[in-house]
N, C-alpha and C positions, 0 to 999 in steps of 0.2 A: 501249836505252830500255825501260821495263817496260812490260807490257803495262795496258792500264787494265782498272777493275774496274768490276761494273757499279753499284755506286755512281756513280763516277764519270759512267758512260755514262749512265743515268740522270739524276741530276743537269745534267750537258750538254745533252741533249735537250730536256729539259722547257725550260730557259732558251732553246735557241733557238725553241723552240715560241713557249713563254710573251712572248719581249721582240720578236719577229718579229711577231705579232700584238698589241700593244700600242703599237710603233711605227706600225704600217701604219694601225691607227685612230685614231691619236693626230694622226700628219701629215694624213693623208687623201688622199694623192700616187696619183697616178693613172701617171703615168709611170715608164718602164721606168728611166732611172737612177735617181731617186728609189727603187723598189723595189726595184733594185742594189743601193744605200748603206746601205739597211735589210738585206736580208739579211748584206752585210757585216759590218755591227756585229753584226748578231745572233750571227751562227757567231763572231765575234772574243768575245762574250761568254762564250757559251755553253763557247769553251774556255777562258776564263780562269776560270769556275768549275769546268770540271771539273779542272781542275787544280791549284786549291786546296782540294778534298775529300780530307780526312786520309785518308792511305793506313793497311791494315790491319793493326798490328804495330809500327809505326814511331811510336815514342812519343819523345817528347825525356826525355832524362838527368836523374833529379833532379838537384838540386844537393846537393853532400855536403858537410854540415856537420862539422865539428872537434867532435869530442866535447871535453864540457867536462874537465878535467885532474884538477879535486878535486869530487867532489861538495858543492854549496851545503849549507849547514846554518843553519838560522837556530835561534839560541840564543834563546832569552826566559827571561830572570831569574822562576824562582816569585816570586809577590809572599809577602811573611815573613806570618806566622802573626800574626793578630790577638789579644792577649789576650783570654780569655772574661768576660766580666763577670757576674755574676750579679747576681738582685736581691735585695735582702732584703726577707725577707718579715715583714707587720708584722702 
């Protein structure tokens, strides 16, 4: 298993920080399961984003397109030459 980077670590932390304290004052639980269940979730968060932060290098595959066979060409017909008219002059 690779070692994690401190993205990751960071990211992780802060989330157990951050959702560990927003819980605890969101419930207002005074008691020790209660504050069990909370940390629980927390650390279960906190790893499931740090393990969802893009790792550095690992990029997915473009997808490779089929070049085209004949290059397109689009024809347009010159429009034909209008006769000149002149005007007489009187």
């Amino acid at each position: 298993m690779p070692r994690p980077t401190a993205a990751q670590l960071a990211y992780g932390s802060c989330t157990v920080i951050l959702s560990t304290l927003a819980m605890l004052l969101l419930s207002q639980t005074s008691s020790g399961v209660g504050i069990a269940i909370i940390a629980v979730a927390a650390l279960a968060l906190g790893l499931l984003v740090a393990m969802t932060v893009p790792l550095p290098g690992k990029r997915p595959a473009a997808m490779e397109q089929p070049a085209p066979e004949e290059p397109v060409r689009a024809s347009v017909a010159a429009p034909a030459p209008e006769p000149v008219r002149e005007r007489a002059i009187s």
